[in-house]
VMD Tcl script that builds the backbone (N, CA, C; Angstrom):
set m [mol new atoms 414]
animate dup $m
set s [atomselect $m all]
$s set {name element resname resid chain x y z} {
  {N N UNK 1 A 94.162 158.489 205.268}
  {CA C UNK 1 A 94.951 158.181 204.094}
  {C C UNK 1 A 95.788 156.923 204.310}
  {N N UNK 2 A 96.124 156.827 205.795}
  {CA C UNK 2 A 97.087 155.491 205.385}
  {C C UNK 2 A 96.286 154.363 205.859}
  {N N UNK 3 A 95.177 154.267 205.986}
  {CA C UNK 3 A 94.123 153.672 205.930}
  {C C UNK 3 A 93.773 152.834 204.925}
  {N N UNK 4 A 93.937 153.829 203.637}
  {CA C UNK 4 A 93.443 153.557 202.088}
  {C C UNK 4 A 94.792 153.465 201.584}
  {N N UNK 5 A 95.873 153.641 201.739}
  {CA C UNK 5 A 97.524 152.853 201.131}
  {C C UNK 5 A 97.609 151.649 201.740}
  {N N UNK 6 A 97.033 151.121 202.903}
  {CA C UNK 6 A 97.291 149.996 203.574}
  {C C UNK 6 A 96.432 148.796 202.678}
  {N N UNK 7 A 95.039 149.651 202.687}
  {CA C UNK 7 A 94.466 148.504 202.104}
  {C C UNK 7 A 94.964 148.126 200.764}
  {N N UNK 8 A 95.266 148.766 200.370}
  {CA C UNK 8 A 95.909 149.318 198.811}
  {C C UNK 8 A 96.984 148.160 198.608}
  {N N UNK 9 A 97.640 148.014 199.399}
  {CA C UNK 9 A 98.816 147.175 199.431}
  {C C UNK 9 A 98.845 146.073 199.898}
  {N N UNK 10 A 97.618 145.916 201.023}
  {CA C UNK 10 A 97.315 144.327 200.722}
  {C C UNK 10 A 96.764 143.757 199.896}
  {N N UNK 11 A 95.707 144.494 199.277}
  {CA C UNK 11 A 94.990 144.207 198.330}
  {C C UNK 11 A 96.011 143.665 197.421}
  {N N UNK 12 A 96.881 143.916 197.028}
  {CA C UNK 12 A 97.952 144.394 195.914}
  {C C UNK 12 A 98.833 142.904 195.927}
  {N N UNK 13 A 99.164 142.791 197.343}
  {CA C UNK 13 A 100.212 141.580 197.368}
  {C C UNK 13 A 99.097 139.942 197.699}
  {N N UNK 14 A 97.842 140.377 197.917}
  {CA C UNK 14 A 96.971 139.143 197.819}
  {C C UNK 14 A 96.741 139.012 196.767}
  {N N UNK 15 A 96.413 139.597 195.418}
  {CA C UNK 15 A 95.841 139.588 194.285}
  {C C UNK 15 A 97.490 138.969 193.558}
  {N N UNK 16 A 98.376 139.903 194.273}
  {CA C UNK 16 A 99.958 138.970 193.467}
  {C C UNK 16 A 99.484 137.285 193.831}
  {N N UNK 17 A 99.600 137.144 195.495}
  {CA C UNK 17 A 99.815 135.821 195.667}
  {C C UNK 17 A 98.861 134.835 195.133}
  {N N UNK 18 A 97.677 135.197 195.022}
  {CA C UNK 18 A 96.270 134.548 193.907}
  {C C UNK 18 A 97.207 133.716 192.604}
  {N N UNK 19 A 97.686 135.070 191.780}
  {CA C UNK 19 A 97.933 135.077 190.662}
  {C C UNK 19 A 99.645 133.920 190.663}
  {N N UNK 20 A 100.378 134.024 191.523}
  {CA C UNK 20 A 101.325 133.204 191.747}
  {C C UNK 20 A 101.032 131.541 191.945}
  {N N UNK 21 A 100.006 131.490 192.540}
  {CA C UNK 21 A 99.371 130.325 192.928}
  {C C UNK 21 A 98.215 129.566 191.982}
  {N N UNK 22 A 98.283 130.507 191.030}
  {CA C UNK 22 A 97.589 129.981 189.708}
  {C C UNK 22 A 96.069 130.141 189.566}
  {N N UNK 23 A 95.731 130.678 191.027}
  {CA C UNK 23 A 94.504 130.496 191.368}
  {C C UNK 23 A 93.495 131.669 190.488}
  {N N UNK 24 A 93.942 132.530 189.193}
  {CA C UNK 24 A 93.397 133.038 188.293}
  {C C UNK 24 A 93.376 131.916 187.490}
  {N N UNK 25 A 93.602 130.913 187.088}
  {CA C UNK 25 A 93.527 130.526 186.012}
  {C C UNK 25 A 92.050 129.408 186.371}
  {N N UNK 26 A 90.483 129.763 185.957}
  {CA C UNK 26 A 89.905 128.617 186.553}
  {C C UNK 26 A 89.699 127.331 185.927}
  {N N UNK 27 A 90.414 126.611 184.811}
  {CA C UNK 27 A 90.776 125.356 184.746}
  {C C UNK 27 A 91.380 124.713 185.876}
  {N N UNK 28 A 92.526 125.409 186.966}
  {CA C UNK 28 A 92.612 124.982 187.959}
  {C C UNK 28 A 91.689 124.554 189.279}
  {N N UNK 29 A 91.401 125.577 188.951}
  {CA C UNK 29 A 90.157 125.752 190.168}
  {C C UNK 29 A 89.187 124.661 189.783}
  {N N UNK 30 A 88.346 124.547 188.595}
  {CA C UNK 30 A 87.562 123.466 188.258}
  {C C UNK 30 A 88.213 121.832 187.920}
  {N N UNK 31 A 89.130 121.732 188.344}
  {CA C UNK 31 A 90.118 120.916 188.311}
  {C C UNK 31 A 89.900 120.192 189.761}
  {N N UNK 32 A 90.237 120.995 190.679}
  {CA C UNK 32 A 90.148 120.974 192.125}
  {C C UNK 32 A 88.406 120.484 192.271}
  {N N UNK 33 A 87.301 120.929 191.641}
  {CA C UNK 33 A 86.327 120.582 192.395}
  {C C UNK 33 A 86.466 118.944 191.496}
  {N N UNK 34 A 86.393 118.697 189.991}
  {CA C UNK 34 A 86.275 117.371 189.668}
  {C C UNK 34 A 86.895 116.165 190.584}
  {N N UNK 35 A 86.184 116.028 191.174}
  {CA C UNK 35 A 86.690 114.677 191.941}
  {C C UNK 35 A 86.209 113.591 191.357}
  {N N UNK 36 A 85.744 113.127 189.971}
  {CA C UNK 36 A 85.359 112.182 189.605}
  {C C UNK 36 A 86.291 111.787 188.250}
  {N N UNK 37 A 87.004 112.939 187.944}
  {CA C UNK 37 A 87.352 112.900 187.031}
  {C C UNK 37 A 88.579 113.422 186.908}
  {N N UNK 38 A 89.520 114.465 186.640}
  {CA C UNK 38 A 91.269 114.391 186.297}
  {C C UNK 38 A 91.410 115.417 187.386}
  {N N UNK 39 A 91.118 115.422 188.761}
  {CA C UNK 39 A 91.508 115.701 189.656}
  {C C UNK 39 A 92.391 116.709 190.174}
  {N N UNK 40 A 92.626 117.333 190.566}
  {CA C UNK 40 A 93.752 118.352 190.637}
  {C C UNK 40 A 94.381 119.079 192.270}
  {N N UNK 41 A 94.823 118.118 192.840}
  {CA C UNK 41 A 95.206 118.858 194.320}
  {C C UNK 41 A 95.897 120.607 194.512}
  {N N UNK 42 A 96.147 121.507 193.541}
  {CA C UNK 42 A 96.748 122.340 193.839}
  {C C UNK 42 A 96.173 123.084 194.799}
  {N N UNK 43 A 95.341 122.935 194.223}
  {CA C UNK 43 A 94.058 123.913 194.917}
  {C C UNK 43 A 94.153 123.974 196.730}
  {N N UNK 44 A 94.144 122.386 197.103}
  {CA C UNK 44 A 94.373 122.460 198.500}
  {C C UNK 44 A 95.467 122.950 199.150}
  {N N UNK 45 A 96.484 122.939 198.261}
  {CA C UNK 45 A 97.722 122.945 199.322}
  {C C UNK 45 A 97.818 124.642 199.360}
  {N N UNK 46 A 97.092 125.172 198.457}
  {CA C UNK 46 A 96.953 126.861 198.590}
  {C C UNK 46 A 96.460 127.185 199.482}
  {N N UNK 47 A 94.515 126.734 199.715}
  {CA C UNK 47 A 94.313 126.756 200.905}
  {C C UNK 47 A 94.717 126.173 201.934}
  {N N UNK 48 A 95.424 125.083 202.030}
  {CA C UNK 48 A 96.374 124.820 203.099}
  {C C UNK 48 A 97.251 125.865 203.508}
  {N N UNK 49 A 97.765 126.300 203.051}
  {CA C UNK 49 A 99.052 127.528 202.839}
  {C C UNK 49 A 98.867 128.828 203.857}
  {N N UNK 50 A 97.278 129.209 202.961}
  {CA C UNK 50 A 95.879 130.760 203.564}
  {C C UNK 50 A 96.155 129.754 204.997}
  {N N UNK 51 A 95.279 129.181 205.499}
  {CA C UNK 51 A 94.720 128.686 206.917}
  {C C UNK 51 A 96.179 128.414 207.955}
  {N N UNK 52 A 97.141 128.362 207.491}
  {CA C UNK 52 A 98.118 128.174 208.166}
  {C C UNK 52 A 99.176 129.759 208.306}
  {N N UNK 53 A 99.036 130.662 207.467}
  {CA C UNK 53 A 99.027 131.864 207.576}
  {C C UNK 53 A 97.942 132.995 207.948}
  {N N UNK 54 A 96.580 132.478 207.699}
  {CA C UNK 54 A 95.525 133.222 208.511}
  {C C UNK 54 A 95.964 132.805 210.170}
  {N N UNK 55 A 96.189 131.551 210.604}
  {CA C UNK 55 A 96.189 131.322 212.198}
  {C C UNK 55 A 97.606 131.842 212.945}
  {N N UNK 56 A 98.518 131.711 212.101}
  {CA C UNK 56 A 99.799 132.636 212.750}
  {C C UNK 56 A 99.375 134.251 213.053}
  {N N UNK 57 A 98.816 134.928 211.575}
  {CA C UNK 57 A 98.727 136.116 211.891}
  {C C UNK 57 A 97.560 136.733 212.367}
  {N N UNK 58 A 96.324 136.047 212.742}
  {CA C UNK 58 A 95.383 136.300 214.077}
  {C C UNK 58 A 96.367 136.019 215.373}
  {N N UNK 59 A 96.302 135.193 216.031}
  {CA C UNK 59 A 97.536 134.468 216.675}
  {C C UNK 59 A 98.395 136.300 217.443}
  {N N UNK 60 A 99.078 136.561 215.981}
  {CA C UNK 60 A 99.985 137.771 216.707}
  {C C UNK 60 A 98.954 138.633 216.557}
  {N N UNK 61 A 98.487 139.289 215.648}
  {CA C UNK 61 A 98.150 140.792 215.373}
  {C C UNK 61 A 97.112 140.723 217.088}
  {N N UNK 62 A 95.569 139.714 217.492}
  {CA C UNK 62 A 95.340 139.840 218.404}
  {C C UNK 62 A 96.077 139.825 219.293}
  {N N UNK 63 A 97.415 139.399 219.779}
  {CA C UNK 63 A 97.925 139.616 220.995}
  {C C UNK 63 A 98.399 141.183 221.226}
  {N N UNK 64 A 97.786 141.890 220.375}
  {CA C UNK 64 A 98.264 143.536 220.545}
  {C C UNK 64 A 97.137 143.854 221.425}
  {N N UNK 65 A 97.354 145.215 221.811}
  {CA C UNK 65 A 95.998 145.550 222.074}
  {C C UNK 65 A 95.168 146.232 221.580}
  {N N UNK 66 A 95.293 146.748 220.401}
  {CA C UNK 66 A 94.467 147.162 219.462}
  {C C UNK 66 A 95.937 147.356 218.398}
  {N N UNK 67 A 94.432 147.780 217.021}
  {CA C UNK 67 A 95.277 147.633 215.838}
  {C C UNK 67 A 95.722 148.706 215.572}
  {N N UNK 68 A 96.854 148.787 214.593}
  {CA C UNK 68 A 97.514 150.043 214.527}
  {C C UNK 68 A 96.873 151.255 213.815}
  {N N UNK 69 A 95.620 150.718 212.888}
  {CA C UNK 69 A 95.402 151.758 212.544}
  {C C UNK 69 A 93.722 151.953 212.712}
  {N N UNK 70 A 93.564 151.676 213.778}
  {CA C UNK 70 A 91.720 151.259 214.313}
  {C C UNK 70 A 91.980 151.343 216.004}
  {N N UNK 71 A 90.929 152.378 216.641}
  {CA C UNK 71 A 91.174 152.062 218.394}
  {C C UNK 71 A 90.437 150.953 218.671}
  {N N UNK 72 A 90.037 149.731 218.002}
  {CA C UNK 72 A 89.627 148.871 218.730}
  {C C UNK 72 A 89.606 147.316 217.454}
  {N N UNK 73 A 89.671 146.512 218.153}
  {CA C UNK 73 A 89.602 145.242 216.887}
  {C C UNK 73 A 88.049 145.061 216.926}
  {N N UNK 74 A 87.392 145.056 215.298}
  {CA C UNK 74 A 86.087 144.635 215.054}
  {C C UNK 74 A 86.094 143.669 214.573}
  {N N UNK 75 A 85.687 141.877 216.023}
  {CA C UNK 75 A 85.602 140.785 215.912}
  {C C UNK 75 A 84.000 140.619 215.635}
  {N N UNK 76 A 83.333 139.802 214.901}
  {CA C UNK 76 A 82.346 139.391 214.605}
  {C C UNK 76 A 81.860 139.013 215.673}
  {N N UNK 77 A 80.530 138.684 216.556}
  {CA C UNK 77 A 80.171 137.866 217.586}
  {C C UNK 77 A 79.359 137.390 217.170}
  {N N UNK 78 A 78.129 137.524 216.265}
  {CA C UNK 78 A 77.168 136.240 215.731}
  {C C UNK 78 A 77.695 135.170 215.560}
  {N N UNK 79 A 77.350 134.092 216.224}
  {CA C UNK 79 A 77.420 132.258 215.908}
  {C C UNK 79 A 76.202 131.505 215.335}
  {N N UNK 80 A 75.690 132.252 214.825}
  {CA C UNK 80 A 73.783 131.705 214.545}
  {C C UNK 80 A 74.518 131.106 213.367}
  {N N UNK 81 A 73.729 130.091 212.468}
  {CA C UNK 81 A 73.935 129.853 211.126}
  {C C UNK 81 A 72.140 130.374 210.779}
  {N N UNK 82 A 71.972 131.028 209.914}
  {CA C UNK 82 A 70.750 131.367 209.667}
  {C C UNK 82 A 70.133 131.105 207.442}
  {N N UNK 83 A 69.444 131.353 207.350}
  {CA C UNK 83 A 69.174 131.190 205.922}
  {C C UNK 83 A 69.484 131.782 205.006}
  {N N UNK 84 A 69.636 133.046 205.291}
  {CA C UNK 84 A 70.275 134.304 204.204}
  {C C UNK 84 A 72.184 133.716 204.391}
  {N N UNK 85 A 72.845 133.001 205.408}
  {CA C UNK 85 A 74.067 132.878 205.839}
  {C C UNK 85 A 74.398 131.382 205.029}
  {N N UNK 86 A 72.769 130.357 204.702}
  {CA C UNK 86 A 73.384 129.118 204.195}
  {C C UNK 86 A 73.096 129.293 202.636}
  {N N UNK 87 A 72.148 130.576 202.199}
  {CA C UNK 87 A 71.722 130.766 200.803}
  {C C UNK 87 A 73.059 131.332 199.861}
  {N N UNK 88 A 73.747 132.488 201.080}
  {CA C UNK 88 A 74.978 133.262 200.311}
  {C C UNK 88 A 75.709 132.010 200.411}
  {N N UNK 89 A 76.081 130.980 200.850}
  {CA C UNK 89 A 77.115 130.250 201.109}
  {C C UNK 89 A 77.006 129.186 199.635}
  {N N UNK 90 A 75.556 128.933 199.239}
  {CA C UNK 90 A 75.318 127.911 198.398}
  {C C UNK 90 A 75.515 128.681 197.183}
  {N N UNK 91 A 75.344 129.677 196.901}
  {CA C UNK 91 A 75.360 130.220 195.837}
  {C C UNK 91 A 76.739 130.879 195.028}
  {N N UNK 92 A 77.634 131.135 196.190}
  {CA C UNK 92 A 78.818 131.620 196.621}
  {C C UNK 92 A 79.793 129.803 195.471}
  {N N UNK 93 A 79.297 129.262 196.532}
  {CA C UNK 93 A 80.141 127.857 195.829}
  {C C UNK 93 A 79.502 127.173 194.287}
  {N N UNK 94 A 78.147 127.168 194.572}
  {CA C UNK 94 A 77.491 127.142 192.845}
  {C C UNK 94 A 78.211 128.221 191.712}
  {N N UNK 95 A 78.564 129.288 192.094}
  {CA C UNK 95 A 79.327 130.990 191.133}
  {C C UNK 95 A 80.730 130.082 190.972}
  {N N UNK 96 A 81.290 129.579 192.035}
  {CA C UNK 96 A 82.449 129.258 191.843}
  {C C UNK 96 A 82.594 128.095 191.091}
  {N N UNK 97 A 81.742 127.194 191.355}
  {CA C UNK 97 A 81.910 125.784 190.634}
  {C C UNK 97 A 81.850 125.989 188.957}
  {N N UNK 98 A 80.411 126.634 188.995}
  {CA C UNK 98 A 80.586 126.926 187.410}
  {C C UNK 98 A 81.566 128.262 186.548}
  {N N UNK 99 A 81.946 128.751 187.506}
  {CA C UNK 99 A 82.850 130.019 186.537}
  {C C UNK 99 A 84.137 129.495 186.283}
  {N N UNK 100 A 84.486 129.358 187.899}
  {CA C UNK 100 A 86.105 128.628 188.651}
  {C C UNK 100 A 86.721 129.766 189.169}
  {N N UNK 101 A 85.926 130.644 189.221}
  {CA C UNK 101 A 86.185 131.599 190.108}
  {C C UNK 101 A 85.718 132.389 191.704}
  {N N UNK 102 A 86.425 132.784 192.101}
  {CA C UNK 102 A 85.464 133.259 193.470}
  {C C UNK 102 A 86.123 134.831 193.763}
  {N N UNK 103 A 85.447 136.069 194.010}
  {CA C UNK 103 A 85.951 137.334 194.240}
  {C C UNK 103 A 87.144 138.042 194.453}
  {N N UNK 104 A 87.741 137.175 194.908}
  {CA C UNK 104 A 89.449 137.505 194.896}
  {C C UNK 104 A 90.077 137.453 193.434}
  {N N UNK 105 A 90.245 135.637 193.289}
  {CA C UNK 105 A 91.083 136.050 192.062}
  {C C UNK 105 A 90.118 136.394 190.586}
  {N N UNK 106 A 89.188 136.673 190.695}
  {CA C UNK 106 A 88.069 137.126 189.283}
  {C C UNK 106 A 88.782 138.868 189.497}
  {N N UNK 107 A 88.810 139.706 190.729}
  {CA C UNK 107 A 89.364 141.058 190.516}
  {C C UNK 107 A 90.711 141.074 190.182}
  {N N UNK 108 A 91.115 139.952 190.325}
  {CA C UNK 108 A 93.011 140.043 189.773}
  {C C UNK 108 A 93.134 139.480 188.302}
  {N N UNK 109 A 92.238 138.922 188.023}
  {CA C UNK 109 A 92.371 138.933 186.596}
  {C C UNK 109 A 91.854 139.746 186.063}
  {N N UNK 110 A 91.277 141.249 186.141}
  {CA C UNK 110 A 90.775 141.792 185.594}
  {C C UNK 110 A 91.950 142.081 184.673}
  {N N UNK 111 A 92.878 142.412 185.377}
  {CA C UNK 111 A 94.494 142.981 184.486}
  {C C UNK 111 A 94.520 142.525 182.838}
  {N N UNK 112 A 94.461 141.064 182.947}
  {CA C UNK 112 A 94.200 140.413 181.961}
  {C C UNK 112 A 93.500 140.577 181.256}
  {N N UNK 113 A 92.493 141.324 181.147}
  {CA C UNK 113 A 91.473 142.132 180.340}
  {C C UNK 113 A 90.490 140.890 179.707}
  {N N UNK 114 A 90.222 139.830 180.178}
  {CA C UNK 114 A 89.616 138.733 179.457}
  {C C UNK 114 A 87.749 139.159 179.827}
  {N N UNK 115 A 87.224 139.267 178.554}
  {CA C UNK 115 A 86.038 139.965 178.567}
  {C C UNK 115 A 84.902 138.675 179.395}
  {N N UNK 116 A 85.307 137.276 179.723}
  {CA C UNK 116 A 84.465 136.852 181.194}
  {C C UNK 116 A 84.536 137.336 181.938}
  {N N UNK 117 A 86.017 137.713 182.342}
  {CA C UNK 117 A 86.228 138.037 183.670}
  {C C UNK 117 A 85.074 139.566 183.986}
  {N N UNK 118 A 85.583 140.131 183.279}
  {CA C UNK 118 A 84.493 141.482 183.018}
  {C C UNK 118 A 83.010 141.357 183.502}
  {N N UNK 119 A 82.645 140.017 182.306}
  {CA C UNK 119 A 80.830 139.893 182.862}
  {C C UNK 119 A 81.099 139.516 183.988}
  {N N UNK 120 A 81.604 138.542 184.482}
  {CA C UNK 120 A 81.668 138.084 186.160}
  {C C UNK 120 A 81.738 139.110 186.737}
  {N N UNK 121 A 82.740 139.759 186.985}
  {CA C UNK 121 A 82.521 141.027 187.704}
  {C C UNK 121 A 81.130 141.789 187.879}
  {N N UNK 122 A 80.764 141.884 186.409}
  {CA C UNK 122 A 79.621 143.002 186.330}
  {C C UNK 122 A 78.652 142.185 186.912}
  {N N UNK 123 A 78.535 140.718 186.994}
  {CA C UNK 123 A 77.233 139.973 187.498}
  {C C UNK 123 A 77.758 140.205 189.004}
  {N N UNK 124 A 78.783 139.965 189.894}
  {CA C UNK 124 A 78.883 140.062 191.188}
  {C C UNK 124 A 78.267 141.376 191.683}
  {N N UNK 125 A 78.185 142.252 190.900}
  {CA C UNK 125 A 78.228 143.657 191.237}
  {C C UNK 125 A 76.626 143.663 191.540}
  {N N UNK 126 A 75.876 143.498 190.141}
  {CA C UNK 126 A 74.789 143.746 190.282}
  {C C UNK 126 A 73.854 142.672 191.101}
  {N N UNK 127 A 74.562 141.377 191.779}
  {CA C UNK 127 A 73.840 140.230 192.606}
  {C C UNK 127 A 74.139 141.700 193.938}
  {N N UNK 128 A 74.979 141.743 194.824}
  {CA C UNK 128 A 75.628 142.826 195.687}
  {C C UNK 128 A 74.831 143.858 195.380}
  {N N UNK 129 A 74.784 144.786 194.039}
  {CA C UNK 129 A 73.250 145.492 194.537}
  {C C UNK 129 A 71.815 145.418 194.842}
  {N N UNK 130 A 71.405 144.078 194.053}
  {CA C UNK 130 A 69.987 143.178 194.398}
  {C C UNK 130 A 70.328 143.205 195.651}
  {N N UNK 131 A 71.218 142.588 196.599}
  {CA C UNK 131 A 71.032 142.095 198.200}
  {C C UNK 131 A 70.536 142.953 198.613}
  {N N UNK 132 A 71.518 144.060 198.680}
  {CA C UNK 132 A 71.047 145.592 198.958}
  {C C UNK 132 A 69.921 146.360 198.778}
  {N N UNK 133 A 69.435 146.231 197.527}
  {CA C UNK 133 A 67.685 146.732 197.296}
  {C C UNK 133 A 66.779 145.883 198.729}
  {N N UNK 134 A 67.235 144.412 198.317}
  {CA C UNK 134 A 66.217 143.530 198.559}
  {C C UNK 134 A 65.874 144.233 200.341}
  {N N UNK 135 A 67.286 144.110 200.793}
  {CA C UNK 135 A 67.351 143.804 202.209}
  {C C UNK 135 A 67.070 145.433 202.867}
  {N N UNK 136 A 67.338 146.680 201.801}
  {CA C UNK 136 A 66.718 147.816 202.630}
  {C C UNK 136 A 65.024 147.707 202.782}
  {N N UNK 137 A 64.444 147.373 201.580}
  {CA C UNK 137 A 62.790 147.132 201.459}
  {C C UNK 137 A 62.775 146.027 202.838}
  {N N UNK 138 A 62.644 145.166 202.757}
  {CA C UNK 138 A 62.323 144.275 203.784}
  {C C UNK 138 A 62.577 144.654 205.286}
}
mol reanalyze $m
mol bondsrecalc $m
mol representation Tube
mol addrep $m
């Protein structure tokens, strides 16, 4: 249970900080990719913001020796770049370029009840169950 309140509550204060940072709104976001045209830096200094708070808090939480609520930390060890790894990646940024959204803040605007946000959702869902068909058959 405090497993599922934990996540609960990060979930909760990332989807705030999304929404603080404007990063629901995707005129911003498509703002940020036009580089040819009316330009928009917000975008970076957000992810500037993430990468400088992702490296503090790897940084501490690994200097524990395990996590508080897991007996062991589950670090990734694959370093391959492979095709299914550069296909999700291209497609991942193509979803984003044309919506202006990417999985985080598309579930925090759901609040907002805006019936894109909805189909987006429902299309992430059902791409995420295709993988899944695809990749148990194979």
């Amino acid at each position: 249970m405090a497993r599922t309140i934990t996540a609960l509550v990060a979930g909760l204060i990332f989807g705030l900080g999304l929404a603080l940072a404007g990063m629901t709104d995707p005129a911003k976001v498509i703002g940020f990719l036009d580089l040819a045209g009316a330009w928009n830096p917000a975008l970076a200094f957000v992810m500037g913001a993430g990468v400088i708070v992702t490296f503090i808090g790897y940084r501490l939480v690994l200097a524990r020796p395990k996590p508080v609520l897991e007996a062991k930390f589950q670090i990734p060890t694959r370093t391959d770049i492979d095709a299914p790894l550069v296909v999700g990646a291209a497609l991942f940024g193509i979803g984003w370029g044309l919506a202006g959204y990417c999985p985080g803040p598309a579930l925090s605007s759901l609040i907002a009840g805006n019936g894109e946000v909805f189909a987006l959702v429902g299309a992430m869902i059902a791409g995420m169950i295709t993988v899944r068909v695809i990749r148990a058959r194979g």
